[in-house]
OpenMM code with the backbone's topology and positions (N, CA, C; nanometers):
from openmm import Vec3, app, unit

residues = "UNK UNK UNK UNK UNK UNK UNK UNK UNK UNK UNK UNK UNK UNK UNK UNK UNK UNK UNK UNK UNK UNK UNK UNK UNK UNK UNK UNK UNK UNK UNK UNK UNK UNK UNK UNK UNK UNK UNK UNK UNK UNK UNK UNK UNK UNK UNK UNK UNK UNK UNK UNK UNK UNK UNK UNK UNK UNK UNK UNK UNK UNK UNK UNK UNK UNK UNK UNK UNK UNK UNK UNK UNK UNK UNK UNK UNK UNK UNK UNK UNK UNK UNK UNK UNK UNK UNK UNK UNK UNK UNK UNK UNK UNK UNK UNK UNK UNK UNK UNK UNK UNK UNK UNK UNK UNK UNK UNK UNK UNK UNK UNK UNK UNK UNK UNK UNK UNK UNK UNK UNK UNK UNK UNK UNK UNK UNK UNK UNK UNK UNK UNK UNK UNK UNK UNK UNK UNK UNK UNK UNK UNK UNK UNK UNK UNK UNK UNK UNK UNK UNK UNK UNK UNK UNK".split()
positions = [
    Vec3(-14.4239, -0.9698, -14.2916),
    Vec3(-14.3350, -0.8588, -14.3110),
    Vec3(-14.2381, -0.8441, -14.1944),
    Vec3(-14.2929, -0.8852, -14.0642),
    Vec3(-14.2276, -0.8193, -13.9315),
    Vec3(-14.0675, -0.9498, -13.9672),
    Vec3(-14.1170, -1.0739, -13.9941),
    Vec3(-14.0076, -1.1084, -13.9634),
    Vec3(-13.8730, -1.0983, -14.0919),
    Vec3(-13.8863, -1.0806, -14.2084),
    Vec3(-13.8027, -1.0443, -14.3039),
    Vec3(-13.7335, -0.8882, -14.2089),
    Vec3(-13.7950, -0.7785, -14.1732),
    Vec3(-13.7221, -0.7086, -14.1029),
    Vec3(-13.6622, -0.7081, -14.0454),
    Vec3(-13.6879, -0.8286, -13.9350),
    Vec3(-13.6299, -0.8773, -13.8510),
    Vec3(-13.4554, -0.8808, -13.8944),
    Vec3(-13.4929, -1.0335, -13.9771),
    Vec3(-13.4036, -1.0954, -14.0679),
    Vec3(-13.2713, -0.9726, -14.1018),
    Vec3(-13.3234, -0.9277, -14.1737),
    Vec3(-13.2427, -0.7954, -14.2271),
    Vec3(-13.1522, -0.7320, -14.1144),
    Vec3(-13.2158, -0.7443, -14.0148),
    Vec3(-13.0869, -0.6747, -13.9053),
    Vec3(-12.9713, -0.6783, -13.8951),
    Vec3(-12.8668, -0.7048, -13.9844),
    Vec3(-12.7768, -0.7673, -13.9865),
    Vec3(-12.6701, -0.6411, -13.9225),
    Vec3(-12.6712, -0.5178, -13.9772),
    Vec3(-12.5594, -0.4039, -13.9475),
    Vec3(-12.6724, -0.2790, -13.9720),
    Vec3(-12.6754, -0.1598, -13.8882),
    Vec3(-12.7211, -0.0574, -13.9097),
    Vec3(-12.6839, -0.0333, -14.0365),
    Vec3(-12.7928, 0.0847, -14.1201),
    Vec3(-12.7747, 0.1353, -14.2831),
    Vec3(-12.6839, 0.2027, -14.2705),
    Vec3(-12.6479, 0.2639, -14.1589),
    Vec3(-12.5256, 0.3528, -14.2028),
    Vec3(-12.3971, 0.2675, -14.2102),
    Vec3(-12.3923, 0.1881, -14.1962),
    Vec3(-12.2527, 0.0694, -14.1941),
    Vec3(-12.2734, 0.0232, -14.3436),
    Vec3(-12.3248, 0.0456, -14.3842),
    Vec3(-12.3470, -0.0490, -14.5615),
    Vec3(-12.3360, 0.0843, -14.6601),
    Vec3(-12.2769, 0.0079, -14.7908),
    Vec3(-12.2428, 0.0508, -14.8853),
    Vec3(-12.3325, 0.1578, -14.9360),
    Vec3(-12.3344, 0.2883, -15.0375),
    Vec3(-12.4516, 0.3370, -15.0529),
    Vec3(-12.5548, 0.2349, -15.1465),
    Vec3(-12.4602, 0.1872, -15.2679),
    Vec3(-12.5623, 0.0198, -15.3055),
    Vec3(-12.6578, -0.0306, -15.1877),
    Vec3(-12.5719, -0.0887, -15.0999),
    Vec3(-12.6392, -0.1953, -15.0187),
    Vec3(-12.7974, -0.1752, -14.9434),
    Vec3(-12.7435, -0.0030, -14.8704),
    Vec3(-12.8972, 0.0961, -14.8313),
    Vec3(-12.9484, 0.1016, -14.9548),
    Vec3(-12.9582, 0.1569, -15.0145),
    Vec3(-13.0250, 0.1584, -15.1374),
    Vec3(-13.1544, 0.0385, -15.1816),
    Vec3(-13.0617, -0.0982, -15.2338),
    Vec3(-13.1568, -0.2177, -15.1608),
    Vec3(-13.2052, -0.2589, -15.0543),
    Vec3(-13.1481, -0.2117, -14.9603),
    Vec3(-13.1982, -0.2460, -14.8603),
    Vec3(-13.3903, -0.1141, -14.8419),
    Vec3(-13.3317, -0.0168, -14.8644),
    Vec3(-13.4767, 0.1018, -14.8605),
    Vec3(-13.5574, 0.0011, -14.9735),
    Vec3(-13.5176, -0.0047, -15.0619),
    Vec3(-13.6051, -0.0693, -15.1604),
    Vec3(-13.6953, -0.2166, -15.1623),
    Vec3(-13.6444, -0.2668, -15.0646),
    Vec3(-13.6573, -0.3993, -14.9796),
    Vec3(-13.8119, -0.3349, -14.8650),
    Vec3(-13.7479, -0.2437, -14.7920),
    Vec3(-13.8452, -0.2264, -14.6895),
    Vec3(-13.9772, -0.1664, -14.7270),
    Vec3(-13.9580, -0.0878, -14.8407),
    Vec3(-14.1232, -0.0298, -14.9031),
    Vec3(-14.1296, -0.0599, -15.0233),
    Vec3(-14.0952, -0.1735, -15.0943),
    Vec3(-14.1323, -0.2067, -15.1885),
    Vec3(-14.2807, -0.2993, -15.1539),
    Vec3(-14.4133, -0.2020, -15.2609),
    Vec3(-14.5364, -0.2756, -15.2368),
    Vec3(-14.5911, -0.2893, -15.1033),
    Vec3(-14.5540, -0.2261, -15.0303),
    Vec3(-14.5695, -0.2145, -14.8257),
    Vec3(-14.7135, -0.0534, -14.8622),
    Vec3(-14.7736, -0.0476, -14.7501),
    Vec3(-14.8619, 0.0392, -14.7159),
    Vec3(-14.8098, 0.1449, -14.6822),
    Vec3(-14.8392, 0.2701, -14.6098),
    Vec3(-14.7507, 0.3389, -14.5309),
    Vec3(-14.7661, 0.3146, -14.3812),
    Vec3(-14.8339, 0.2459, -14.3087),
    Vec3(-14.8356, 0.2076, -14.2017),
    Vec3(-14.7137, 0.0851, -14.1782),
    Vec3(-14.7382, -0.0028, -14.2897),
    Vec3(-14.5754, -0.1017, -14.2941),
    Vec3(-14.4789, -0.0767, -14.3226),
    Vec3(-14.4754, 0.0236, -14.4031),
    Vec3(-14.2894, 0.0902, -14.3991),
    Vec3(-14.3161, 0.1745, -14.2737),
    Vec3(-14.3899, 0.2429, -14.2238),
    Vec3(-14.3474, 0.3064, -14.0593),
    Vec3(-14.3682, 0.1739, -13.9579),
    Vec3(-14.4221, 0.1031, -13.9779),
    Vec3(-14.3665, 0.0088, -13.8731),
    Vec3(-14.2134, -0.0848, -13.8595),
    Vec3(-14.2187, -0.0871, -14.0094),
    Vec3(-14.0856, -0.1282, -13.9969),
    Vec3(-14.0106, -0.0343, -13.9809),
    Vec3(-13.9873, 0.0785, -14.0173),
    Vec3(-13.8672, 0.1573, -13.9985),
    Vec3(-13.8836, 0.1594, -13.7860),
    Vec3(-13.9513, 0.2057, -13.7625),
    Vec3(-13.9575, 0.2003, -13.5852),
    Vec3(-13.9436, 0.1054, -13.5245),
    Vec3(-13.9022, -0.0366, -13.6217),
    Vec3(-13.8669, -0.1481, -13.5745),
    Vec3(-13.7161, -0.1566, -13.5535),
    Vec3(-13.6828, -0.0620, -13.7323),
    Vec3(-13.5454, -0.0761, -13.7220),
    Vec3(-13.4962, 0.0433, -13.6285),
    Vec3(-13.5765, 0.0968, -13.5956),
    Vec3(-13.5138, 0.2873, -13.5375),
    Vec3(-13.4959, 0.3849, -13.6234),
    Vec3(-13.5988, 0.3982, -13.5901),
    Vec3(-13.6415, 0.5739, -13.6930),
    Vec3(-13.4814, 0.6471, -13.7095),
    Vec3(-13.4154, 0.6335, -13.6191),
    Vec3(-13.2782, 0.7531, -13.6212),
    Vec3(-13.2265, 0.6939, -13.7157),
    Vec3(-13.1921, 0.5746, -13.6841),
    Vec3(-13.0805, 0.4797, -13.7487),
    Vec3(-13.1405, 0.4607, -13.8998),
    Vec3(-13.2212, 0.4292, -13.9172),
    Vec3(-13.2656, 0.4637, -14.0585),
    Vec3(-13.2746, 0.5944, -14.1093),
    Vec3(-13.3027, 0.6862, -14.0698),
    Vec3(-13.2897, 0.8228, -14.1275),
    Vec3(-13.1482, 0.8558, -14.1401),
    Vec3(-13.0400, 0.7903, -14.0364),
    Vec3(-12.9285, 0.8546, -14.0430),
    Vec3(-12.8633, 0.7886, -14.1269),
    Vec3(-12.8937, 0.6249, -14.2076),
    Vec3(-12.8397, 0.5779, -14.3079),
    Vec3(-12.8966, 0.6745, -14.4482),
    Vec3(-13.0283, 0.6880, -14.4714),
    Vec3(-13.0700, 0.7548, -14.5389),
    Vec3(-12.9639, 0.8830, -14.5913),
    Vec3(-12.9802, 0.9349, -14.4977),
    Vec3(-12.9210, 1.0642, -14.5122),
    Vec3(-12.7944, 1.0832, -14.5390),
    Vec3(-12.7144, 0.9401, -14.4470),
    Vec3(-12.5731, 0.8997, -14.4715),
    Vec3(-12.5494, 0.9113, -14.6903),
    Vec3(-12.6358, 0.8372, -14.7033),
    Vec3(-12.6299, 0.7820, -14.8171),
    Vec3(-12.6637, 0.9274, -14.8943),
    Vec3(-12.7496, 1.0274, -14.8662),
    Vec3(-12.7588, 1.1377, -14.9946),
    Vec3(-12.6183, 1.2389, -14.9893),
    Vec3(-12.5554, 1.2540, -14.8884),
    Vec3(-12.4192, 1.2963, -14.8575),
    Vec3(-12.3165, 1.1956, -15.0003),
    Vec3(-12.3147, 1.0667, -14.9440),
    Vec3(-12.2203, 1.0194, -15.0512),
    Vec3(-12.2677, 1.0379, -15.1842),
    Vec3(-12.4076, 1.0398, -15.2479),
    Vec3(-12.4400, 1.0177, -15.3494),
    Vec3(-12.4163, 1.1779, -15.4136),
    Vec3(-12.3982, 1.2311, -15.3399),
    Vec3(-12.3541, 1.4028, -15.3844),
    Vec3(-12.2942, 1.4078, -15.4938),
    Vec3(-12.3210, 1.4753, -15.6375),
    Vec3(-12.2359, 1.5179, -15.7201),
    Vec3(-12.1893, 1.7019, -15.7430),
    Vec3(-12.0998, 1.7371, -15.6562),
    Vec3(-12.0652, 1.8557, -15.6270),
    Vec3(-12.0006, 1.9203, -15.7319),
    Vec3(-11.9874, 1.9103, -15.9031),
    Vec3(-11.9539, 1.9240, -16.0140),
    Vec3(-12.0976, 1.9513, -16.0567),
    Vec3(-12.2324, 1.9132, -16.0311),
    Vec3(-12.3298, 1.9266, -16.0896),
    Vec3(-12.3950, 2.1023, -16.0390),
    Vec3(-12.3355, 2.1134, -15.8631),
    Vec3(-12.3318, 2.2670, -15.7997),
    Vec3(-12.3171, 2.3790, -15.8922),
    Vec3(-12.1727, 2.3354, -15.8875),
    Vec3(-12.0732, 2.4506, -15.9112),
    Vec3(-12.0930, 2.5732, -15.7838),
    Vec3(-12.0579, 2.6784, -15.8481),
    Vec3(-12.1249, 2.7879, -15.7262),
    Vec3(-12.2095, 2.8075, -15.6089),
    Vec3(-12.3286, 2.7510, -15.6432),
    Vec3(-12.4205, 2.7269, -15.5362),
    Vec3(-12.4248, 2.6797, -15.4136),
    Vec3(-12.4506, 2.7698, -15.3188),
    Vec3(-12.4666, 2.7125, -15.1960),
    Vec3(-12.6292, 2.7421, -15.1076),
    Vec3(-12.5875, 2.6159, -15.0297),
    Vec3(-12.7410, 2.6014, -14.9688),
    Vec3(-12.7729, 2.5218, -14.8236),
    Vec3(-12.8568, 2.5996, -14.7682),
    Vec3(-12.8845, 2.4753, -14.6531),
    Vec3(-13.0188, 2.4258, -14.6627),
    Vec3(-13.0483, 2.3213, -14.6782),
    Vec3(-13.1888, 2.2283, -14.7265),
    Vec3(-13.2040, 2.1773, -14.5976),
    Vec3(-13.3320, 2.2010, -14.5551),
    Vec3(-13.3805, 2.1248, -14.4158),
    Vec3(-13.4746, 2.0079, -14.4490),
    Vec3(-13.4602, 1.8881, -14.4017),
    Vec3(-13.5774, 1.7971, -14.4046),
    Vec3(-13.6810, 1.7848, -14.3066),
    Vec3(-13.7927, 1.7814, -14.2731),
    Vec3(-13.8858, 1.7908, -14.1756),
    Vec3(-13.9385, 1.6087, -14.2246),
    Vec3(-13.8929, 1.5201, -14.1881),
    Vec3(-13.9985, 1.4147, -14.1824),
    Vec3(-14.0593, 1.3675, -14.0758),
    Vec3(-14.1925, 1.3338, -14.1049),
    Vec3(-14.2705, 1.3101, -13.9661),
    Vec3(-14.3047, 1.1806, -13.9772),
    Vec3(-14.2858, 1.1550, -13.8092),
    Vec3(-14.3497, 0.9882, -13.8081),
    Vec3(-14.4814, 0.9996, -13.6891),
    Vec3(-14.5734, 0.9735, -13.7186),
    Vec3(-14.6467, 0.9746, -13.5845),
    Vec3(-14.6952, 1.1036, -13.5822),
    Vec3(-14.6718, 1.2244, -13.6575),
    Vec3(-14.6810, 1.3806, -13.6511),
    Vec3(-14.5791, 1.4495, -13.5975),
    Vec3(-14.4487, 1.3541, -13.5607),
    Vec3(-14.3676, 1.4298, -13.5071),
    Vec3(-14.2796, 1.4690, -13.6409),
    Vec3(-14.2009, 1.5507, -13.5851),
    Vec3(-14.0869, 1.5670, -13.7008),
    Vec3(-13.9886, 1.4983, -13.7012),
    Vec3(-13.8899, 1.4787, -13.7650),
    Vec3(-13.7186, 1.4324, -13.7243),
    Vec3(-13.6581, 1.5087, -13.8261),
    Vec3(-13.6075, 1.6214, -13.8073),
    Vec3(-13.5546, 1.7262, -13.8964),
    Vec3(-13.3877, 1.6985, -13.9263),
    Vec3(-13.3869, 1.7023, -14.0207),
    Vec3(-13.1942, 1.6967, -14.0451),
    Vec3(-13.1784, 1.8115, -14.2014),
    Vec3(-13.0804, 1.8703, -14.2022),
    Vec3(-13.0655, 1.9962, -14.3072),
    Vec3(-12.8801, 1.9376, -14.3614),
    Vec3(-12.9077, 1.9562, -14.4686),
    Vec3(-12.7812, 1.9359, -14.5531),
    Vec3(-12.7158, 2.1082, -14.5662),
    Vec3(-12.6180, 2.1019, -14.5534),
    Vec3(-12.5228, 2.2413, -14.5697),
    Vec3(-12.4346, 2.2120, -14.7236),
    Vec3(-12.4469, 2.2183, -14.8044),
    Vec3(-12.4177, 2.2495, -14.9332),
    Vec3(-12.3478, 2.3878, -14.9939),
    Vec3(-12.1975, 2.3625, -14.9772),
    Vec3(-12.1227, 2.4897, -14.9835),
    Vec3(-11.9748, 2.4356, -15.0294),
    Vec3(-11.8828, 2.5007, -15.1371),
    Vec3(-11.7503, 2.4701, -15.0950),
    Vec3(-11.7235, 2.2622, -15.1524),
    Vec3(-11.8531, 2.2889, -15.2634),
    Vec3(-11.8233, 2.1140, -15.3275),
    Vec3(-11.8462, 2.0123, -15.2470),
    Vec3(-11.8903, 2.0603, -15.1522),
    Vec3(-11.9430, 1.9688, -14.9872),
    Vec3(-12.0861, 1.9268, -14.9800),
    Vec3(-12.1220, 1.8293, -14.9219),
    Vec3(-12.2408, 1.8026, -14.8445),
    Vec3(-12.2198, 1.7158, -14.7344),
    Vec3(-12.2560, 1.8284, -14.5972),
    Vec3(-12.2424, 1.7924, -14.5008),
    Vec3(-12.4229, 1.8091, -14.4014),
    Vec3(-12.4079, 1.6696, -14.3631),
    Vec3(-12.5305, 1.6575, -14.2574),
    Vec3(-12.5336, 1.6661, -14.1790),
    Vec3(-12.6456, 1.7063, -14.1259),
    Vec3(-12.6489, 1.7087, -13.9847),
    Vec3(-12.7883, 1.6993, -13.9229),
    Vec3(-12.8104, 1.6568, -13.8260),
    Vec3(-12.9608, 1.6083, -13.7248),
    Vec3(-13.0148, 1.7477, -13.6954),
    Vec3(-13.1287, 1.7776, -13.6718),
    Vec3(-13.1673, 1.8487, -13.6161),
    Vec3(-13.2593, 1.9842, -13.7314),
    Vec3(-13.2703, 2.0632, -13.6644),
    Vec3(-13.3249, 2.1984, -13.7473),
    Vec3(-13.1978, 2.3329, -13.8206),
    Vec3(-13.2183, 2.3744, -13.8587),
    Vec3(-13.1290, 2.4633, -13.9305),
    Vec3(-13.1463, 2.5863, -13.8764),
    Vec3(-13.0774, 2.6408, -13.8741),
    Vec3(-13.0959, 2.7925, -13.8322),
    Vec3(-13.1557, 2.8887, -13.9588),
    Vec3(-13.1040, 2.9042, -14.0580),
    Vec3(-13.1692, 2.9389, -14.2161),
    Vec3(-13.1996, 2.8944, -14.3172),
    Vec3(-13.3021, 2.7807, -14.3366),
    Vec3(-13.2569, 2.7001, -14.4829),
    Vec3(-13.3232, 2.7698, -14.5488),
    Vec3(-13.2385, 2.7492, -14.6776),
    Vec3(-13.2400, 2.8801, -14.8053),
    Vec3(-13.4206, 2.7699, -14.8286),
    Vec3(-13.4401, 2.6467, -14.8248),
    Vec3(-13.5552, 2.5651, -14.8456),
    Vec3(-13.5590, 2.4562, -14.7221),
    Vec3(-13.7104, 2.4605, -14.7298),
    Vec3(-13.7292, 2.3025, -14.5773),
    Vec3(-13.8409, 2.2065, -14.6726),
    Vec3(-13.8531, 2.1363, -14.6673),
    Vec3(-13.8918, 2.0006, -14.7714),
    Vec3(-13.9903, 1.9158, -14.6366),
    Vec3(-14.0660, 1.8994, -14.6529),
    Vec3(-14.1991, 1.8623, -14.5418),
    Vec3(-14.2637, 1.7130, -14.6021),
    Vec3(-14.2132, 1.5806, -14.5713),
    Vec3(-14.2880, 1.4803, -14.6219),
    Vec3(-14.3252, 1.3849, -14.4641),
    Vec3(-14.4215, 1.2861, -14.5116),
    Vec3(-14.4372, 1.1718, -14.4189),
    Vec3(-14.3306, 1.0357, -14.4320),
    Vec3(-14.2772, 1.0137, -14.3476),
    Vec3(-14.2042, 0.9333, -14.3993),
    Vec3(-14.1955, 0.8481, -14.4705),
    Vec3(-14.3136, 0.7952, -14.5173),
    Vec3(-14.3197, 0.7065, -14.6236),
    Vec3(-14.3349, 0.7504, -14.7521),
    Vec3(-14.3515, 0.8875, -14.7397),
    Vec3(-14.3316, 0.9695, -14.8729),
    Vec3(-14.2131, 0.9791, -14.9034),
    Vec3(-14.1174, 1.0216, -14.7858),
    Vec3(-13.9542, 1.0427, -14.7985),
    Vec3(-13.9018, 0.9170, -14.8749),
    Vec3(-13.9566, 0.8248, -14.8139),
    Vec3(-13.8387, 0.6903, -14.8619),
    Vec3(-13.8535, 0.7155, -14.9456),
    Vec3(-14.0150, 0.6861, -15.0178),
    Vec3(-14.0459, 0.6862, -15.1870),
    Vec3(-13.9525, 0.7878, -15.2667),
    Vec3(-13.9917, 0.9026, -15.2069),
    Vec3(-13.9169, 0.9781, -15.2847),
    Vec3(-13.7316, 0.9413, -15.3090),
    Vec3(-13.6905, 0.8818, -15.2063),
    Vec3(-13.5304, 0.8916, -15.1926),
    Vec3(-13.5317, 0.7763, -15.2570),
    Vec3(-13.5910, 0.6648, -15.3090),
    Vec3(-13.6021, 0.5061, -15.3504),
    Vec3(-13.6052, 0.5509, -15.4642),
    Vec3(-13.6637, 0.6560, -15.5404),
    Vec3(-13.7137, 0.6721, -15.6926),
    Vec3(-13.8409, 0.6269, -15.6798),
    Vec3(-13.9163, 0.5543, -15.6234),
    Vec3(-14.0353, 0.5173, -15.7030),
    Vec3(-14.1467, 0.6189, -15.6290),
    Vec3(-14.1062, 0.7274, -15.5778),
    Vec3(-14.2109, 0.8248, -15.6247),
    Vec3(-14.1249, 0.9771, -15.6334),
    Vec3(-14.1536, 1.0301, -15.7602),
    Vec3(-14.1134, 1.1479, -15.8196),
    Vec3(-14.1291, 1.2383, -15.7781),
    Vec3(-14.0342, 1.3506, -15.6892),
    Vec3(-14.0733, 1.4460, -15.6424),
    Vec3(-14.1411, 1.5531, -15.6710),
    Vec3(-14.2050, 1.5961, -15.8356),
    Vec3(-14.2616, 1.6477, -15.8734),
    Vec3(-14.4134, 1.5793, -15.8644),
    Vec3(-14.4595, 1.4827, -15.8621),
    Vec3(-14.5409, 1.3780, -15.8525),
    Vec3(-14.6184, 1.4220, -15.7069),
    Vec3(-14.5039, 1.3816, -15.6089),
    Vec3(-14.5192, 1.3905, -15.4244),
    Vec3(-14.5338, 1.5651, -15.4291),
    Vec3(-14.5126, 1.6826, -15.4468),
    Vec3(-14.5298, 1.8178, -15.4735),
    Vec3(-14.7077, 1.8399, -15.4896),
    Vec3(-14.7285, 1.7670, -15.5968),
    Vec3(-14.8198, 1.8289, -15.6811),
    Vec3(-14.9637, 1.7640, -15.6314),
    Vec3(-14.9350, 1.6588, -15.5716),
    Vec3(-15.0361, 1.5562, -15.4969),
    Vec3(-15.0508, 1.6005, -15.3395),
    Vec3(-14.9553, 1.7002, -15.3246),
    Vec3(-14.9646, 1.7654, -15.1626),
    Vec3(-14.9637, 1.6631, -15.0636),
    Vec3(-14.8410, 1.5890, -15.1377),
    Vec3(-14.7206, 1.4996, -15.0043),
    Vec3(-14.6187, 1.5540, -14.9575),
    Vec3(-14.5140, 1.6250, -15.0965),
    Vec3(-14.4258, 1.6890, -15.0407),
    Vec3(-14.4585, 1.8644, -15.0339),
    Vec3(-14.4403, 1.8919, -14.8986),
    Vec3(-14.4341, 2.0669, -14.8698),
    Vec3(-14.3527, 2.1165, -14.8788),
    Vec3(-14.3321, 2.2389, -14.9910),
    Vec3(-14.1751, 2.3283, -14.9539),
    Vec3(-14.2373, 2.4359, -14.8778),
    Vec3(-14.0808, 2.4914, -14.8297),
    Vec3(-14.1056, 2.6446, -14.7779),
    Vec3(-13.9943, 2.7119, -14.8074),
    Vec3(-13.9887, 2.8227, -14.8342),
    Vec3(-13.8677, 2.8650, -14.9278),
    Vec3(-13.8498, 2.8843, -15.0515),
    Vec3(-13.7227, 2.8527, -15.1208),
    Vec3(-13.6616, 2.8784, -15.2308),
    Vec3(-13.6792, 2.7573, -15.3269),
    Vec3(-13.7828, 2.7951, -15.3763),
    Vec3(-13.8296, 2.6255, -15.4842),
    Vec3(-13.7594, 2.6026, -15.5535),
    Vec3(-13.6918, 2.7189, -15.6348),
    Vec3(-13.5819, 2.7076, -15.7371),
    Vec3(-13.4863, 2.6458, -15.7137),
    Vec3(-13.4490, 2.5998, -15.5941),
    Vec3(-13.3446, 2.5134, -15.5198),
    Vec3(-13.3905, 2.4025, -15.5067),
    Vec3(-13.5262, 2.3809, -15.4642),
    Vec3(-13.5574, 2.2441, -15.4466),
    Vec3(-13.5727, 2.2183, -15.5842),
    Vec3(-13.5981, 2.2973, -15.6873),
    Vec3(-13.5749, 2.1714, -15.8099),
    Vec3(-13.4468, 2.1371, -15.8772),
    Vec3(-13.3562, 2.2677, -15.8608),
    Vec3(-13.2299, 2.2736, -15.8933),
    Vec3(-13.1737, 2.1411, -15.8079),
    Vec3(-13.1937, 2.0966, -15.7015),
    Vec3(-13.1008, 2.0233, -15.6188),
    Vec3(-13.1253, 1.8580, -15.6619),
    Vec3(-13.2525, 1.8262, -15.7357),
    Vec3(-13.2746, 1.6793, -15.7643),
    Vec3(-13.1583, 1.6574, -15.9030),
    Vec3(-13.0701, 1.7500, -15.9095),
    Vec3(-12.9881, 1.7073, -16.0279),
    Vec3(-12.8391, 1.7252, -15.9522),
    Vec3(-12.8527, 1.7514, -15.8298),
    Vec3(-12.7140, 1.7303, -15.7072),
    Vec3(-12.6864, 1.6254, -15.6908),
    Vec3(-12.7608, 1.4830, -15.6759),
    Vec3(-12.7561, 1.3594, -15.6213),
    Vec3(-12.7452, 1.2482, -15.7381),
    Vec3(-12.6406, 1.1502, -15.7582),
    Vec3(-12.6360, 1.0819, -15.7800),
    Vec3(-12.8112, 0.9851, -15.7641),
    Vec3(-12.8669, 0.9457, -15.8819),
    Vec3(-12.9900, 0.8573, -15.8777),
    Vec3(-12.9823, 0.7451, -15.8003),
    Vec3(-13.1163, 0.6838, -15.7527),
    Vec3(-13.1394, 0.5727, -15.7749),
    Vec3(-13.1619, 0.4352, -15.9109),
    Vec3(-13.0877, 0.3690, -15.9427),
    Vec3(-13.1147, 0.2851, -16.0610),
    Vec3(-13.2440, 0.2167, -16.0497),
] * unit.nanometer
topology = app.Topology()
chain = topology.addChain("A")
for resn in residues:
    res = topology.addResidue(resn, chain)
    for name in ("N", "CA", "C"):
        topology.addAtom(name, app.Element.getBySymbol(name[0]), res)
């Protein structure tokens, strides 16, 4: 596994197409443990992968699917038990990211990172990761379900 990661180094995720991350996430935990998608991601850099990640749910935004609604969604993913928090601001047909913690999110979304990918890859269903007590909300649920119809899918 270590050296296909390797391999792959070619350009940080945030430099690639939202396609390209896309395969590429799907590449790194496809059939992997969760100890091998966190090793690889800390191979590639936890930031730099989260910040392609995240790069990528910004573009995949469909702000016609909003309308009215606005929101700030916090992510809490943990690697190691730590967090790496980043909150989307959703206002004004926008989605804008940003690192860090939020000052109010209307919802905060609590996974392990290898839950996150799954979940952001499609191949695990966020109602699925919820109900199995992977993914934690806090907040406004009605948003966290309202918002899985904000984003452009994974195929």
């Amino acid at each position: 596994m270590t050296r296909a990661l390797q391999s792959d180094r070619k350009r940080p995720m945030t430099d690639q197409s939202l396609e390209a991350r896309r395969a590429e996430l799907a590449t790194l935990i496809e059939g992997r443990s969760d100890e091998e998608i966190t090793r690889g991601v800390e191979e590639r850099g936890v930031g730099g992968v989260l910040d392609g990640v995240f790069a990528g749910m910004a573009e995949a935004f469909l702000p016609e699917k909003v309308g009215a609604q606005s929101a700030v969604v916090q992510y809490d993913v943990t690697v190691a038990g730590q967090p790496h928090s980043y909150h989307l601001n959703i206002a004004d047909g926008q989605c804008v990211v940003a690192r860090g913690r939020a000052n109010t999110p209307r919802v905060t979304l609590v996974l392990a990172l290898p839950d996150f990918l799954r979940v952001v890859a499609g191949k695990l269903p966020p109602v699925q990761a919820f109900m199995s007590g992977k993914l934690k909300l806090q907040g406004d649920m009605m948003i966290a379900t309202a918002m899985q119809g904000w984003f452009r899918q994974a195929t």
